[in-house]
Z-matrix of the N, CA and C atoms (Angstrom, degrees):
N
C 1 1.450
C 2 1.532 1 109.10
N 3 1.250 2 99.63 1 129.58
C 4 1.795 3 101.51 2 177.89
C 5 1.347 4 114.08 3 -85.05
N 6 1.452 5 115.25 4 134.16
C 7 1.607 6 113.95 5 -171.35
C 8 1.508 7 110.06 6 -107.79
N 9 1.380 8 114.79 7 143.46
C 10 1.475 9 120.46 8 -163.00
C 11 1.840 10 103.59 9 -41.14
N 12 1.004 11 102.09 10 -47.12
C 13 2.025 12 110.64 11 -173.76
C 14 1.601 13 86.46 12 -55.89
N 15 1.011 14 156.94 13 21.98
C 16 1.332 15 146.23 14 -171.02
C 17 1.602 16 102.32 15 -131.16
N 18 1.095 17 115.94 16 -43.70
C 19 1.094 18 109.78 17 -160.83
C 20 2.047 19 123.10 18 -63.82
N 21 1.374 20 97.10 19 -34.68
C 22 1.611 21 102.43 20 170.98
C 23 1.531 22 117.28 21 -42.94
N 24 1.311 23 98.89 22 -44.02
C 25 1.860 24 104.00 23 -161.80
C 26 1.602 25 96.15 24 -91.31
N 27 1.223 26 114.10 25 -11.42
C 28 1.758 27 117.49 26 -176.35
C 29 1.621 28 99.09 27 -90.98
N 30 1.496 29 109.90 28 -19.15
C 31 1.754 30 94.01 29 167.58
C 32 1.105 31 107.14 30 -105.01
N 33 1.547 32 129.38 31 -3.87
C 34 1.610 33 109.93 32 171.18
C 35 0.935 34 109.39 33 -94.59
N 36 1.984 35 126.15 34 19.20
C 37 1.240 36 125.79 35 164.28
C 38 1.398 37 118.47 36 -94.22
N 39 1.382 38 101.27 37 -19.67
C 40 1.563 39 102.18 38 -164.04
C 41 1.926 40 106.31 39 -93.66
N 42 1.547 41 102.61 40 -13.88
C 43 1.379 42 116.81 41 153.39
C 44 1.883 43 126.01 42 -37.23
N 45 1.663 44 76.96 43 -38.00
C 46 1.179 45 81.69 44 178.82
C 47 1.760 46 132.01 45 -118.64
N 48 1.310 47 86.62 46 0.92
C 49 1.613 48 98.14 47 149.40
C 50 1.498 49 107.59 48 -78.84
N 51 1.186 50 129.27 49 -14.93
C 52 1.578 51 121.21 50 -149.53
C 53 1.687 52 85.17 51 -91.47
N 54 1.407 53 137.49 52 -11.48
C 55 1.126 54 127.58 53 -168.83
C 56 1.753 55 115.19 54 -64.93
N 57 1.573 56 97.04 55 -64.38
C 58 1.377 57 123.75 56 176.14
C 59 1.695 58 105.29 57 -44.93
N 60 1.177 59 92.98 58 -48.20
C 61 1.837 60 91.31 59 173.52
C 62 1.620 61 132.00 60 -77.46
N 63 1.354 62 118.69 61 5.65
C 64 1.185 63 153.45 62 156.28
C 65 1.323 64 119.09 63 -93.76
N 66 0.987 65 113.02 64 -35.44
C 67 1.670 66 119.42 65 161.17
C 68 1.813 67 108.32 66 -58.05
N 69 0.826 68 119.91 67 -57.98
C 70 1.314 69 144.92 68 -174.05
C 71 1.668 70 118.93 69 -56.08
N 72 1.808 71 109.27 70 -49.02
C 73 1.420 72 121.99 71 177.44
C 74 1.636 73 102.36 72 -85.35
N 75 1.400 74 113.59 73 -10.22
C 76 1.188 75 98.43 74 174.40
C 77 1.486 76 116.89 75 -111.44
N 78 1.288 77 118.64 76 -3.83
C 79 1.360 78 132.93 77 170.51
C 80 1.881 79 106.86 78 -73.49
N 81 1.328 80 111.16 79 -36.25
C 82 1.212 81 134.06 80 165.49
C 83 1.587 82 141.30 81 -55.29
N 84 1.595 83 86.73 82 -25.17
C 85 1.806 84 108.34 83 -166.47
C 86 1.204 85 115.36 84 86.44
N 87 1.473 86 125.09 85 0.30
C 88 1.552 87 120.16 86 -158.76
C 89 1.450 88 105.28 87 -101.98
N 90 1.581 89 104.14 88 79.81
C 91 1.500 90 119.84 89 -158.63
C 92 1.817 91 106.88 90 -84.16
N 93 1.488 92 111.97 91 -21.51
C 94 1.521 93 100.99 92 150.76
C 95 1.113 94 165.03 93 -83.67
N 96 2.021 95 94.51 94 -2.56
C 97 1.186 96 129.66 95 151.21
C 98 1.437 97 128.47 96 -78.94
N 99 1.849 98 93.08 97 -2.05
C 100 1.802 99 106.59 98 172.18
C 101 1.997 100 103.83 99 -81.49
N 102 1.446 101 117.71 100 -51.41
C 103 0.861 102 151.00 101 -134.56
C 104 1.962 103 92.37 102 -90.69
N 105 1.392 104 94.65 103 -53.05
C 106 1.505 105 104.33 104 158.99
C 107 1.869 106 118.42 105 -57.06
N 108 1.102 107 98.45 106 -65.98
C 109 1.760 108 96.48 107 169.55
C 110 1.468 109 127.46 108 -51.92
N 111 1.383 110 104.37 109 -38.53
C 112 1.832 111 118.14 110 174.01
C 113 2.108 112 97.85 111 -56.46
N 114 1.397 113 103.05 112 -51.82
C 115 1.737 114 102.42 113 -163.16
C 116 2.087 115 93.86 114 -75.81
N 117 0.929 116 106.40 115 -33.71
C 118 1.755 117 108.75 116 -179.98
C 119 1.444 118 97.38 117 -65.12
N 120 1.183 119 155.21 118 -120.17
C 121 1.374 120 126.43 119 157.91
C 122 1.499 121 147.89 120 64.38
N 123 1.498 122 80.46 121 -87.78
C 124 1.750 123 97.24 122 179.60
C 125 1.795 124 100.29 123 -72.19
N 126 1.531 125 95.85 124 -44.72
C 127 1.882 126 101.58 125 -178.19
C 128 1.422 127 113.30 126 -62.46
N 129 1.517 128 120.05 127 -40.42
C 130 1.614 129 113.94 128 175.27
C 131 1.731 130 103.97 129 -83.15
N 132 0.779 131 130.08 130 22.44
C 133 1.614 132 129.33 131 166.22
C 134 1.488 133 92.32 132 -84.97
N 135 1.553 134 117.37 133 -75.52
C 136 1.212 135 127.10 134 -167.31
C 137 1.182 136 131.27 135 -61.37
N 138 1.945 137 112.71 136 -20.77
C 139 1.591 138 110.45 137 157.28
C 140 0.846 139 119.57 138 -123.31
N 141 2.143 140 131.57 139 32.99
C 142 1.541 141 110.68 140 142.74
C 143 2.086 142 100.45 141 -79.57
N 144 0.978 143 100.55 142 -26.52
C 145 1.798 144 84.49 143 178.82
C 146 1.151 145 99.56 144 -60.80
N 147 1.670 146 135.60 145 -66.50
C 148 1.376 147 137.74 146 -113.78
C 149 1.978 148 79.62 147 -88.24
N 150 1.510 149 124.37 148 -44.25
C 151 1.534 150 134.59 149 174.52
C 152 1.559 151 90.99 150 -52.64
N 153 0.929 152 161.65 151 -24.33
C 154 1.618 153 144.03 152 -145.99
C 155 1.069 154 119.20 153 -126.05
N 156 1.870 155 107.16 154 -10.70
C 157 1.363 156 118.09 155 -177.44
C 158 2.081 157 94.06 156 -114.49
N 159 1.534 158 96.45 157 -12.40
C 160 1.746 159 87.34 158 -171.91
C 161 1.923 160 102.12 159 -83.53
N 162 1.114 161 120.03 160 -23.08
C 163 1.531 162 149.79 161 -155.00
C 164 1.948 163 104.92 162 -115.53
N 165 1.534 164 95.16 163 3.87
C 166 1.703 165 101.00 164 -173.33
C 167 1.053 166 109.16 165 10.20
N 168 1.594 167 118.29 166 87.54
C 169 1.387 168 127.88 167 170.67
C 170 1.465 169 97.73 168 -142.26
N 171 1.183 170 136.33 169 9.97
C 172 1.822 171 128.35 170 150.86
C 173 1.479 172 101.21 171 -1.06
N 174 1.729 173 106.20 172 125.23
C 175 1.382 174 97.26 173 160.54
C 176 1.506 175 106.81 174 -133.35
N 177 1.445 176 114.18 175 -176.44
C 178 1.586 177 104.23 176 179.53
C 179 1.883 178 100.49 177 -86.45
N 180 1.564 179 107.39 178 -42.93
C 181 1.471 180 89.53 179 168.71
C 182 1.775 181 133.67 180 -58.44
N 183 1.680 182 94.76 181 -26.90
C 184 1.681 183 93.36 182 155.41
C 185 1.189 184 123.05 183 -41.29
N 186 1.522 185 110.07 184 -72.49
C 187 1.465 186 119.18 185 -151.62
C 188 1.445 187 106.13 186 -79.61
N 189 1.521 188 130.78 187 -2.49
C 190 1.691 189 137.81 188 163.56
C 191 1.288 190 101.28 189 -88.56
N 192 1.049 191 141.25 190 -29.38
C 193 2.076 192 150.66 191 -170.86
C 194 1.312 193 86.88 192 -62.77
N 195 1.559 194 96.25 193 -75.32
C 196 1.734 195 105.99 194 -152.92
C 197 2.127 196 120.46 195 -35.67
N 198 1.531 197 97.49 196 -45.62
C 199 1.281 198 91.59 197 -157.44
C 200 1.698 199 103.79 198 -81.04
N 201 1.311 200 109.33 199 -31.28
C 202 1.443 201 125.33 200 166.24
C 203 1.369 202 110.90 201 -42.63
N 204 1.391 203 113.81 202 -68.89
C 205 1.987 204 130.72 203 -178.30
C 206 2.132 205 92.17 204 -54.25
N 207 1.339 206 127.78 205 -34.74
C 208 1.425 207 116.86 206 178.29
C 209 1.739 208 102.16 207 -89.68
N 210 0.836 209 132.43 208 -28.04
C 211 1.726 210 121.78 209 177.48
C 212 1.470 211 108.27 210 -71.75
N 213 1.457 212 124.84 211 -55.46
C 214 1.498 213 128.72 212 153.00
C 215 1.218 214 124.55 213 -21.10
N 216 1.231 215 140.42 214 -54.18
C 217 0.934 216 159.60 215 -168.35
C 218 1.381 217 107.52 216 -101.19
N 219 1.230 218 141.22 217 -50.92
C 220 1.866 219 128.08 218 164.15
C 221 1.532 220 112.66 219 -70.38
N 222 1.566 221 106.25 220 -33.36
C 223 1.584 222 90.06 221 173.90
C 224 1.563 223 116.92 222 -66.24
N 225 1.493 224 127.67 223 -50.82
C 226 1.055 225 128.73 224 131.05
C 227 1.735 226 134.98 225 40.86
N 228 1.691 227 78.73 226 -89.62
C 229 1.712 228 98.66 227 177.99
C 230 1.047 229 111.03 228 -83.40
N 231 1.759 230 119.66 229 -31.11
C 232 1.450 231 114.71 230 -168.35
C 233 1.378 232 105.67 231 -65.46
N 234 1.677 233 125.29 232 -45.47
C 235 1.154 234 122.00 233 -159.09
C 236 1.397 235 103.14 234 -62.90
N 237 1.578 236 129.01 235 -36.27
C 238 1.448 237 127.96 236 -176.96
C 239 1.132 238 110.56 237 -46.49
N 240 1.078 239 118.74 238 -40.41
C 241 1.959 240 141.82 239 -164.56
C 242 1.469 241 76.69 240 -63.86
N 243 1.371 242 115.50 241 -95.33
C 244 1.613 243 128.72 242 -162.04
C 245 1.739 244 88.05 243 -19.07
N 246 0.803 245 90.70 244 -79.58
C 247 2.126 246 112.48 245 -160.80
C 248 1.415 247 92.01 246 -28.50
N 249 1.302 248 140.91 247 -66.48
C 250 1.708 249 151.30 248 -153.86
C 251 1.680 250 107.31 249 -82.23
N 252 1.558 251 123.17 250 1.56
C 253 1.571 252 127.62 251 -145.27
C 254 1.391 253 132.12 252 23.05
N 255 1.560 254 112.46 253 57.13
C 256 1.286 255 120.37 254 -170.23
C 257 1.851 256 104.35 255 -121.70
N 258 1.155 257 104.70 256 11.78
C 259 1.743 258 119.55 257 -176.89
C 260 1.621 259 94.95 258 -163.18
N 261 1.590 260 105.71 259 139.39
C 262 1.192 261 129.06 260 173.26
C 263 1.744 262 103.61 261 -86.47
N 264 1.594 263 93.98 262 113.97
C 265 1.450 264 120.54 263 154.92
C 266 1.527 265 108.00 264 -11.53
N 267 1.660 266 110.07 265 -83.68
C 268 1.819 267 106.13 266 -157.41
C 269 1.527 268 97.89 267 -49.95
N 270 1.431 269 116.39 268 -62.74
C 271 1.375 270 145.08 269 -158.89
C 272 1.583 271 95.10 270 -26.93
N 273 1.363 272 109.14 271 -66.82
C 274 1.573 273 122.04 272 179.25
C 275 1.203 274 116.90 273 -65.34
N 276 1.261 275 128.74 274 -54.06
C 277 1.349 276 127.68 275 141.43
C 278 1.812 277 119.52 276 -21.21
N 279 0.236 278 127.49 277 -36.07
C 280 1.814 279 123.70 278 173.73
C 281 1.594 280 114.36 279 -103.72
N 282 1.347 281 110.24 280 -25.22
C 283 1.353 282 106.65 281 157.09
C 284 1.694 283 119.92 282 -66.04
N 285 1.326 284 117.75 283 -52.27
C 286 1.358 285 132.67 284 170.36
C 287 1.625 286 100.14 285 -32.22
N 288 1.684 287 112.28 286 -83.30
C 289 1.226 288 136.60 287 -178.18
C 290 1.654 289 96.85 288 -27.74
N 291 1.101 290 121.49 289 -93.90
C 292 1.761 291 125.55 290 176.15
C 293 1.850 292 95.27 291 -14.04
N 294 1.353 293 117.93 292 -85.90
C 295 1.119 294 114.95 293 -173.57
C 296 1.439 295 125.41 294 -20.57
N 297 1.414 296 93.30 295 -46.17
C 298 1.870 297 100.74 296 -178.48
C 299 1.625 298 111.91 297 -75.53
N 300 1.565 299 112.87 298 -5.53
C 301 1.361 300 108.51 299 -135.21
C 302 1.861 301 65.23 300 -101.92
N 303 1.715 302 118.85 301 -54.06
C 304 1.556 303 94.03 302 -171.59
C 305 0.902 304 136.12 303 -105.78
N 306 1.839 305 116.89 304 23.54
C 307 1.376 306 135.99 305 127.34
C 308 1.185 307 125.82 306 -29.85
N 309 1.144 308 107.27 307 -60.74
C 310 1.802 309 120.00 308 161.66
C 311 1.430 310 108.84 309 -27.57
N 312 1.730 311 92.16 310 -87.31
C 313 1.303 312 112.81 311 -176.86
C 314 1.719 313 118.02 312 -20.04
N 315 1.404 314 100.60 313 -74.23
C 316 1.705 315 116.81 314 155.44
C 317 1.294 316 98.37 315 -0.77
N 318 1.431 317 98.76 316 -98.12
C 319 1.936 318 111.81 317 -166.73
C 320 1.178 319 109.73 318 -47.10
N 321 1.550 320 133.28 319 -51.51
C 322 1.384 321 107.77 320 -172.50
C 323 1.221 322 116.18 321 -65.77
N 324 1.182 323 110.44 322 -38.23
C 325 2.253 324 110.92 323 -178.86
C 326 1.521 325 109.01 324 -61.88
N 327 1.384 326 107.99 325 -20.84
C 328 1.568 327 103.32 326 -168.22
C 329 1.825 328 93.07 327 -76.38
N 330 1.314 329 112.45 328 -48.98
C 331 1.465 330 114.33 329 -168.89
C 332 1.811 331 101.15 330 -47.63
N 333 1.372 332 123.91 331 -28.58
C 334 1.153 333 127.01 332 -177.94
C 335 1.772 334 117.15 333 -101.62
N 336 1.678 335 101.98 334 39.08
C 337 1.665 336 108.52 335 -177.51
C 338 1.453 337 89.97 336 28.07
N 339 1.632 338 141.46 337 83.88
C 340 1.141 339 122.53 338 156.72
C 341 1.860 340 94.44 339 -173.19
N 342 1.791 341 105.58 340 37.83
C 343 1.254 342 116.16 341 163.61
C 344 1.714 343 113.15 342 -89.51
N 345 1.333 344 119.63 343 26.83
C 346 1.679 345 122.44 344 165.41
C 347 1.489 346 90.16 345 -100.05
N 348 1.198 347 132.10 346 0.28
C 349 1.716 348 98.79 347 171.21
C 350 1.709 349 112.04 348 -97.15
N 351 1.454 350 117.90 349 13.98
C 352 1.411 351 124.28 350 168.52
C 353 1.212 352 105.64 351 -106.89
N 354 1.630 353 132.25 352 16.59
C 355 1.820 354 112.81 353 -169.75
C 356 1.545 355 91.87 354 -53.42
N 357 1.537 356 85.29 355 168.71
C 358 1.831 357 96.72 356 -178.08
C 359 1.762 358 79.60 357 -69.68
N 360 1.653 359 105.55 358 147.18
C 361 1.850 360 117.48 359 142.55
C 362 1.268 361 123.30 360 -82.69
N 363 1.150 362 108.84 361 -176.14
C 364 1.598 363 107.30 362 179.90
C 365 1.325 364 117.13 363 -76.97
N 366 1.781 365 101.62 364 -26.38
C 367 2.064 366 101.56 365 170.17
C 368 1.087 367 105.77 366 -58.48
N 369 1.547 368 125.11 367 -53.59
C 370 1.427 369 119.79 368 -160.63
C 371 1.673 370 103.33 369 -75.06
N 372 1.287 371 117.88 370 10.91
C 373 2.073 372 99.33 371 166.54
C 374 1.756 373 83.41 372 -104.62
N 375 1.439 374 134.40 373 -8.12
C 376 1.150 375 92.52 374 -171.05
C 377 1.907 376 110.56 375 -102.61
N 378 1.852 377 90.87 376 10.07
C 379 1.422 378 98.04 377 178.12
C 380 1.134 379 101.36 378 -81.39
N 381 1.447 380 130.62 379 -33.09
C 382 1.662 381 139.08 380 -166.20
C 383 1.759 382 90.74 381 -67.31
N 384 1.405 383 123.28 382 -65.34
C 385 1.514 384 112.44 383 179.28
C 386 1.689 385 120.02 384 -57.86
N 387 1.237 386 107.99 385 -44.84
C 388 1.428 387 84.86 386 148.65
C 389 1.781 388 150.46 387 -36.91
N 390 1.337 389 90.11 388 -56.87
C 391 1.613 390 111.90 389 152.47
C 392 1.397 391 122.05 390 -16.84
N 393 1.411 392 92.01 391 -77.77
C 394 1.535 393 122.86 392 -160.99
C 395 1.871 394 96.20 393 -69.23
N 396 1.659 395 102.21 394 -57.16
C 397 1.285 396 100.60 395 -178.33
C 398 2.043 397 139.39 396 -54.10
N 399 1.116 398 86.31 397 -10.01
C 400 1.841 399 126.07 398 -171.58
C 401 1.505 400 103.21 399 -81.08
N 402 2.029 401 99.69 400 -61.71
C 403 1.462 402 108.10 401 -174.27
C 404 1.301 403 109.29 402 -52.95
N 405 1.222 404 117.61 403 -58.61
C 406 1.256 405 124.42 404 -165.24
C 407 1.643 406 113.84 405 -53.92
N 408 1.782 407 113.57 406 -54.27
C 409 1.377 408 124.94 407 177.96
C 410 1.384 409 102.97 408 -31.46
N 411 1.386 410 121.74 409 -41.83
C 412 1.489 411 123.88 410 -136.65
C 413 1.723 412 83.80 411 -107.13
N 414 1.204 413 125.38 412 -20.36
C 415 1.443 414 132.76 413 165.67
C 416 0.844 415 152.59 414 -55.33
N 417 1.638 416 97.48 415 -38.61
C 418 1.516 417 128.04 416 151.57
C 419 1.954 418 129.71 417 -76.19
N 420 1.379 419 91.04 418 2.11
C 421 1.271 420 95.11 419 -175.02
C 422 1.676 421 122.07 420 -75.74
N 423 1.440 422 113.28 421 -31.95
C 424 1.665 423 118.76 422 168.88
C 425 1.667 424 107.92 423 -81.89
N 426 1.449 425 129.06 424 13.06
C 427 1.391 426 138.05 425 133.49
C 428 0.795 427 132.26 426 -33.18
N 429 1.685 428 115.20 427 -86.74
C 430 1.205 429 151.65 428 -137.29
C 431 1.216 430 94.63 429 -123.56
N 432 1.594 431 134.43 430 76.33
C 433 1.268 432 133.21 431 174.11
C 434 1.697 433 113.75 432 -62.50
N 435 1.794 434 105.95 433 -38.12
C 436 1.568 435 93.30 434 -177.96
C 437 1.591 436 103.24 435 -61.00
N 438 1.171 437 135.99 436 -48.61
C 439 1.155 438 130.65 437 -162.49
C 440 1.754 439 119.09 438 -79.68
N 441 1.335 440 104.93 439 -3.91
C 442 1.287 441 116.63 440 -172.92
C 443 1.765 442 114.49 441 -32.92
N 444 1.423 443 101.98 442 -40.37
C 445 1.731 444 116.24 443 -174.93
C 446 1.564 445 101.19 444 -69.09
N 447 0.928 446 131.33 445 -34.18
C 448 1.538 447 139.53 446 -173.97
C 449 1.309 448 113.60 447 -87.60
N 450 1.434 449 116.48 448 -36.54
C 451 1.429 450 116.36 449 -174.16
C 452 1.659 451 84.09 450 -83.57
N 453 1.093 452 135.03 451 -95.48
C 454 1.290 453 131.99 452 165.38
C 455 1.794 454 107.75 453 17.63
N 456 0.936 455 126.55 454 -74.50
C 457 1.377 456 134.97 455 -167.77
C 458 2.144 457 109.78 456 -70.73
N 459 1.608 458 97.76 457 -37.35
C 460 1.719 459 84.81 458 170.87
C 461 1.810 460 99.01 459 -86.05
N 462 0.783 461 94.61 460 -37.00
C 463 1.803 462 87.93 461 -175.10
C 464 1.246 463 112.53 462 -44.11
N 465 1.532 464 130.31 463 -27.63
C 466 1.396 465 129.76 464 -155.08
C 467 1.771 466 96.98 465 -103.89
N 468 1.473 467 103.15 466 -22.79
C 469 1.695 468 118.65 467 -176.59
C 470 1.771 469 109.79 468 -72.84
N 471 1.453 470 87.50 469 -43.33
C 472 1.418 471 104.79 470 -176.67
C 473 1.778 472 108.10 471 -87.19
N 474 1.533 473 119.69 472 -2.19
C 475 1.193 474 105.38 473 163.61
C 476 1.843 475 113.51 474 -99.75
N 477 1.485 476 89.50 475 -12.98
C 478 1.778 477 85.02 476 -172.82
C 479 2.117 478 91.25 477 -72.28
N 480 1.737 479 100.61 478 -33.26
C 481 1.925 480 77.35 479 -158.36
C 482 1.440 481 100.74 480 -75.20
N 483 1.570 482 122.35 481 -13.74
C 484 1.716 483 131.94 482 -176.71
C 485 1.799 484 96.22 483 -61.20
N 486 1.343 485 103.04 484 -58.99
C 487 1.823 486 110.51 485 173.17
C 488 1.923 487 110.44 486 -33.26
N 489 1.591 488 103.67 487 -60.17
C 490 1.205 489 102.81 488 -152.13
C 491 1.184 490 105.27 489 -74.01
N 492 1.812 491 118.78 490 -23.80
C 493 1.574 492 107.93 491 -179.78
C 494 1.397 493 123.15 492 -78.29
N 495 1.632 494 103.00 493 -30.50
C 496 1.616 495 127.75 494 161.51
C 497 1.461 496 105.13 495 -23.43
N 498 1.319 497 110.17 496 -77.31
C 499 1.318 498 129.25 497 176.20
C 500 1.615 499 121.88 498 -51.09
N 501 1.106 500 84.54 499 -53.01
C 502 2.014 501 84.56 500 -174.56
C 503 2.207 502 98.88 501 -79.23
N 504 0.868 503 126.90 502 -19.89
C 505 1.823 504 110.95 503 159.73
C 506 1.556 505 95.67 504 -78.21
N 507 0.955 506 147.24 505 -35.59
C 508 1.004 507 117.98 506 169.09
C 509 1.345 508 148.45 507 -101.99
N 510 1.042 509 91.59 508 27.50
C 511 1.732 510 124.60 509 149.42
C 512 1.145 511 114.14 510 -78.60
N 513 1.173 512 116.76 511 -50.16
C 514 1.515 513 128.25 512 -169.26
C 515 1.640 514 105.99 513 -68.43
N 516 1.327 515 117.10 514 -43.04
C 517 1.415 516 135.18 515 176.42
C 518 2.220 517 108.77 516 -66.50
N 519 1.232 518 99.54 517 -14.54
C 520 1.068 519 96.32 518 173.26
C 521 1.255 520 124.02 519 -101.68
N 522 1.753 521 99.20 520 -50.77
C 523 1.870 522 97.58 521 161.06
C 524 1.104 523 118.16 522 -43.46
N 525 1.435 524 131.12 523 -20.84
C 526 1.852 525 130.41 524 -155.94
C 527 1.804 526 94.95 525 -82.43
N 528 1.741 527 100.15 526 -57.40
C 529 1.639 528 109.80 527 167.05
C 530 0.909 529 155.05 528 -63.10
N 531 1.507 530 103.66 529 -15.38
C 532 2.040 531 142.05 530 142.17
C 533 2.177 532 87.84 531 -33.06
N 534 1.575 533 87.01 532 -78.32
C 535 1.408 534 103.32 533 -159.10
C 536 1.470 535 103.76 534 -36.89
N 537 1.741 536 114.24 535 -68.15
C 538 1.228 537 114.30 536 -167.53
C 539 1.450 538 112.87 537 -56.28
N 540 1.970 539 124.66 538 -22.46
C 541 1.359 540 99.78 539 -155.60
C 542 0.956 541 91.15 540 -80.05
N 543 1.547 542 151.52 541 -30.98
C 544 1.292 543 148.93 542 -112.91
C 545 1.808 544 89.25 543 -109.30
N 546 1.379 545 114.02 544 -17.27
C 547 1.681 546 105.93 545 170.61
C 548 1.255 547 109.36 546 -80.49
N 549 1.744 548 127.94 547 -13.45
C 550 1.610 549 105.65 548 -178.19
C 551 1.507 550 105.61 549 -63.93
C-alpha cells in the first residue's frame, strides 16, 4: 500500500520514467502522446512539491529528485526537437550546458552542507514553466499543420526568451556559488 508521504517522490519518479516513454511516442509519430506526456509532467512537477509542502513531508531526496526528474525530461525533449529541426541546436545547447553547469554546482556545495544557497527561486519555477510551456508550443506543431507557420514562429520566440532566462538564473546561481566558494 502506498502511503500519502510517498507519493511526492513517486511522481518525481515517474517524471522520469515518463522520459524514455516520450522518447518512444515520438520516435513513433505519436505526437499526442508527446503532448499528453509534456502536460503530465509539467502538472506532476507542480504537485509533488505543492503535495510535499501541503502533507509537510519535504525531503532531501525530494528536493535532489525534483530538479534532476525536470532536466531528464527537458533535456530529453529538447534533443528530439534538435534531431526533427523544430528547435535550434545552439539555443538548446546552452540551455543543456547551464543545466550541467548548476547540477554541478549542486554537488559540489552539497559536499560542503552548503547546497541551501541553490534552493530553486521563484525565477527559476518561472523558468521551469517557461520550459515546459515552450516544449509543448513546439509540440503541438506536427498537429496543427494549418498553424504549423505560427506555431513554428512562437515556439522559436518562446525558445529564444526560455534560453535567455535559462541562462540568466543561472548566472545568478553561479554568482551566488562564486560567493559561497570563495569562503571555503
Amino acid at each position: 500500500m502506498i502511503r500519502l508521504d510517498q507519493i511526492p517522490n513517486l511522481l518525481t519518479i515517474s517524471r522520469i520514467i515518463a522520459a524514455p516513454i516520450w522518447i518512444l511516442a515520438f520516435y513513433y509519430n505519436f505526437y499526442l502522446l508527446c503532448i499528453l506526456i509534456i502536460i503530465y509532467t509539467a502538472a506532476t512537477d507542480f504537485l509533488d512539491g505543492w503535495l510535499a509542502r501541503k502533507i509537510d513531508n519535504t525531503s532531501i531526496i525530494g528536493e535532489s529528485l525534483d530538479p534532476i526528474a525536470d532536466k531528464i525530461f527537458l533535456v530529453t525533449v529538447l534533443i528530439s526537437y534538435v534531431s526533427d529541426n523544430r528547435a535550434n541546436f545552439i539555443l538548446v545547447s546552452l540551455i543543456i550546458i547551464r543545466e550541467i553547469i548548476v547540477s554541478s554546482l549542486r554537488e559540489i556545495l552539497s559536499k560542503y552542507n552548503k547546497s541551501s544557497i541553490l534552493k530553486v527561486t521563484y525565477l527559476a519555477k518561472i523558468k521551469t514553466c517557461f520550459q515546459f510551456f515552450t516544449i509543448l508550443t513546439i509540440g503541438f506543431i506536427p498537429l496543427f499543420n494549418s498553424l504549423a507557420i505560427e506555431l513554428q514562429f512562437y515556439g522559436k520566440i518562446l525558445l529564444y526568451i526560455t534560453t535567455f532566462i535559462t541562462i540568466f538564473t543561472g548566472y545568478k546561481y553561479v554568482m551566488n556559488s562564486i560567493i559561497e566558494i570563495k569562503k571555503f
